[in-house]
C-alpha positions in Angstrom: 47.1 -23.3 26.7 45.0 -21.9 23.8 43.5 -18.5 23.7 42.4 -16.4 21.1 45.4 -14.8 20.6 47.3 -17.3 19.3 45.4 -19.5 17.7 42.8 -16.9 15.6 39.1 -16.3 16.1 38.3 -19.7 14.3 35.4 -20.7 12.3 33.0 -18.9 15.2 33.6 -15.7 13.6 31.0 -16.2 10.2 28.2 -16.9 13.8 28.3 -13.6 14.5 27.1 -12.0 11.2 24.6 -14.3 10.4 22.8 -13.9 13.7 22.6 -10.3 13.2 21.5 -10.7 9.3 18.6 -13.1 10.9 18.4 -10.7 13.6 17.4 -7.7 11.0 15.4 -10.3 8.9 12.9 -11.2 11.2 12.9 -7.4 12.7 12.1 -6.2 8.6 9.3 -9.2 8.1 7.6 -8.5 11.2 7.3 -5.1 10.7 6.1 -5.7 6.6 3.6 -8.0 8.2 1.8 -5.6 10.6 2.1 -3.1 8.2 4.2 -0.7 9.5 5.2 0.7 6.0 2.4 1.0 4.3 1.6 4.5 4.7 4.6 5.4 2.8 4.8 3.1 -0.1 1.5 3.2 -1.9 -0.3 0.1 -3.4 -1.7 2.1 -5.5 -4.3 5.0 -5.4 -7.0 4.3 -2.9 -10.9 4.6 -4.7 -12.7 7.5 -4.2 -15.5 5.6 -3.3 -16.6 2.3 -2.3 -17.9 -0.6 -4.6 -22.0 0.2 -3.6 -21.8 4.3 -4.0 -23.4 5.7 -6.7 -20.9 7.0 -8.4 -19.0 3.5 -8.9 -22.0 1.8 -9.9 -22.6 4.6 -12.8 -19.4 3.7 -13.6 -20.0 -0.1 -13.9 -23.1 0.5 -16.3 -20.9 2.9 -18.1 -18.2 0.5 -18.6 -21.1 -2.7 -19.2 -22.4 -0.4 -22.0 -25.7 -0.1 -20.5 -25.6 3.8 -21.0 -23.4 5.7 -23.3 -20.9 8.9 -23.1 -23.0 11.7 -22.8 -25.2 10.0 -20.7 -22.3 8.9 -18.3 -21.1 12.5 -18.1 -24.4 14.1 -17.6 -24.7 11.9 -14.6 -22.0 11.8 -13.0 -21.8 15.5 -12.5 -25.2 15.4 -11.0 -23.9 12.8 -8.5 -20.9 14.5 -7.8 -22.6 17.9 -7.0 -24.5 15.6 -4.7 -22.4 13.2 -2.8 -19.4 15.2 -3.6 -15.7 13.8 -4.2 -13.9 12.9 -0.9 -11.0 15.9 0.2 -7.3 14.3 -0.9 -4.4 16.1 0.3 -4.2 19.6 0.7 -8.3 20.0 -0.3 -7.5 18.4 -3.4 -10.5 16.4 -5.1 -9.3 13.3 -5.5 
């Protein structure tokens, strides 16, 4: 008769650790996919605004060179004392 204790685990015992290393794999990729981290690691800062606001298009014209600095600045803080900036954290402009 055979058993375990006298002839070893065998080769059966490397199974074992690579199911649960594909076990936490797939558990890890799954939750990357759906995006279950993404609120804590930052793919950079999100924009203020979107692309059609008027604040990012005086920034395209500023940037095209269709206006120049003062021009720019003079602007933009008309804009923002009418749109505003969008509250960050803690009432922070962002």
């Amino acid at each position: 008769m055979n058993t375990l204790a006298h002839a070893g685990p065998g080769p059966w015992v490397l199974f074992f650790p690579l199911v649960w290393a594909a076990v936490i794999l797939t558990v890890v990729t799954v939750l990357r996919r759906t995006g279950w981290m993404r609120g804590r690691r930052g793919r950079g800062p999100r924009p203020a605004y979107d692309e059609q606001s008027p604040i990012a298009l005086l920034g395209h014209r500023f940037a095209a060179g269709e206006i120049d600095e003062d021009e720019y600045w003079r602007r933009l803080t008309v804009l923002e004392e009418q749109f505003g900036r969008t509250a960050g954290p803690k009432g922070r402009a962002t």
